[in-house]
N, C-alpha and C positions, 0 to 999 in steps of 0.2 A: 503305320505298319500293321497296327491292329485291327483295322478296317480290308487292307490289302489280304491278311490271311482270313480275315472270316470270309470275304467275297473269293476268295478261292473254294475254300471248304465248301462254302455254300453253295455255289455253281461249276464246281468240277475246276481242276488245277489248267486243264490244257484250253478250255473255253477260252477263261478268264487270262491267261495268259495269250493266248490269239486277239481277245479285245483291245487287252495293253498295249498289243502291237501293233495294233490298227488306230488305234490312237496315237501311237508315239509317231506313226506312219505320217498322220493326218496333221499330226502336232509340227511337226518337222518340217513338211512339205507347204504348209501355211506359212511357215518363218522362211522359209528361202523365197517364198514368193513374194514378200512382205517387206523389201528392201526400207521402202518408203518409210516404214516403222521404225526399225533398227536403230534409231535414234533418242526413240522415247523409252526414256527408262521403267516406266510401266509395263509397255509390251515387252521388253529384253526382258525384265527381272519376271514378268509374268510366267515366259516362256521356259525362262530355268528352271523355275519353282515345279511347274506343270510337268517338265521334261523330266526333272529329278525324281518327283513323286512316280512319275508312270514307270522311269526304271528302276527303283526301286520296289515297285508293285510285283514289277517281270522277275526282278531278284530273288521275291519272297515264295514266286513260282516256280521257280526255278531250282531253289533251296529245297522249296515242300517235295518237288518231283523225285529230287535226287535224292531226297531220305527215303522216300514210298518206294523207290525202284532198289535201295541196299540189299543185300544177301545179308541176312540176320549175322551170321559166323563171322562175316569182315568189313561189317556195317561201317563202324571208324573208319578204314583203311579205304575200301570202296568210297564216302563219303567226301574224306579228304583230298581224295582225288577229283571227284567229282566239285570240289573247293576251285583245287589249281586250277581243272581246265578253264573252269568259269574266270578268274582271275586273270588266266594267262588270256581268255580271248578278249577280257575289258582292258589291257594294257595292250593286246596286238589293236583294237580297236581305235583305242588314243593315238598308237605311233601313229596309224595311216592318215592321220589328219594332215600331220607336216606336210608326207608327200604329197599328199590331195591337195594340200592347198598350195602347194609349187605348180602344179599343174594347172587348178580351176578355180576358177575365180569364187568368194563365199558362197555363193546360191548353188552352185553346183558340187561344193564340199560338202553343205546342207543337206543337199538330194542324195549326196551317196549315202547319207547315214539311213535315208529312210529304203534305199533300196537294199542295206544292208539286214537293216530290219522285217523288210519283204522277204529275204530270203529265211530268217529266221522263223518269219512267220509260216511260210510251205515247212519248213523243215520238221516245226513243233507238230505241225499235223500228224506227222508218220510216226509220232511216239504211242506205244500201245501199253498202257500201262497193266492195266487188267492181265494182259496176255502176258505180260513180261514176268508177274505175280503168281501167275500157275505157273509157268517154267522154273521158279525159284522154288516155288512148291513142291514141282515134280523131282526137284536137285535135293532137294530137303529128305526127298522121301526115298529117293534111288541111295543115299549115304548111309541113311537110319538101317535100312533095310540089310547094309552090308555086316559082315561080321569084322568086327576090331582087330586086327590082326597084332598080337604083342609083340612090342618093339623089338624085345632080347629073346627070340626063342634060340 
């Protein structure tokens, strides 16, 4: 974990989380083509171990982003939400396994995760953090700016 947040820090949160995902991509899509392996418990146990680390890498990016992007005033409150949705989309993630694997045979359960994570990976692109930082700024500074109106006039 503490390797994961210095290589954030150190090369920018949304890089490092695009790599992640090109790995977890790459990771994924080498195991479903890999049938032939699936039996040796080196490669299986290799591939959890690797699979786990890399999501949790993307967790730690994911966490970092979501505390950079809070409104100082309801940081907790924004955060925690920013908790659930992540939680709520790693348990919508789990369900769809059952139905995917009613459907498609393991290789192709395998490949939805990685085109799942495709889509994550376009999607992280269009986060602008920077940008999102002066608009919290410019909200900062339009509130200050107003006069307090008291509660009981």
């Amino acid at each position: 974990m503490l390797v994961g947040g210095l290589l954030l820090e150190r090369f920018g949160k949304t890089r490092m989380i695009s790599i992640y995902l090109i790995l977890l991509i790459i990771l994924t899509t080498i195991m479903a083509f890999s049938k032939s392996l699936w039996h040796s418990p080196f490669f299986t146990t290799g591939y959890i171990a690797l699979f786990n680390l890399l999501f949790v890498f993307i967790a730690i990016g994911l966490f970092a982003t979501g505390m950079q992007c809070c409104w100082k005033r309801i940081s907790a409150l924004q955060f925690t939400l920013y908790m659930a949705i992540y939680n709520l989309g790693q348990t919508a993630g789990s369900a769809l396994m059952g139905p995917l694997r009613n459907r498609l045979n393991w290789e192709y359960t395998i490949l939805s995760f990685s085109a799942m994570a495709g889509i994550a990976l376009i999607l992280i692109q269009f986060v602008r953090i920077k940008k999102h930082l002066q608009q919290l700024e410019r909200l900062d500074n339009h509130i200050s700016n107003k006069p307090l109106k008291a509660k009981y006039d």
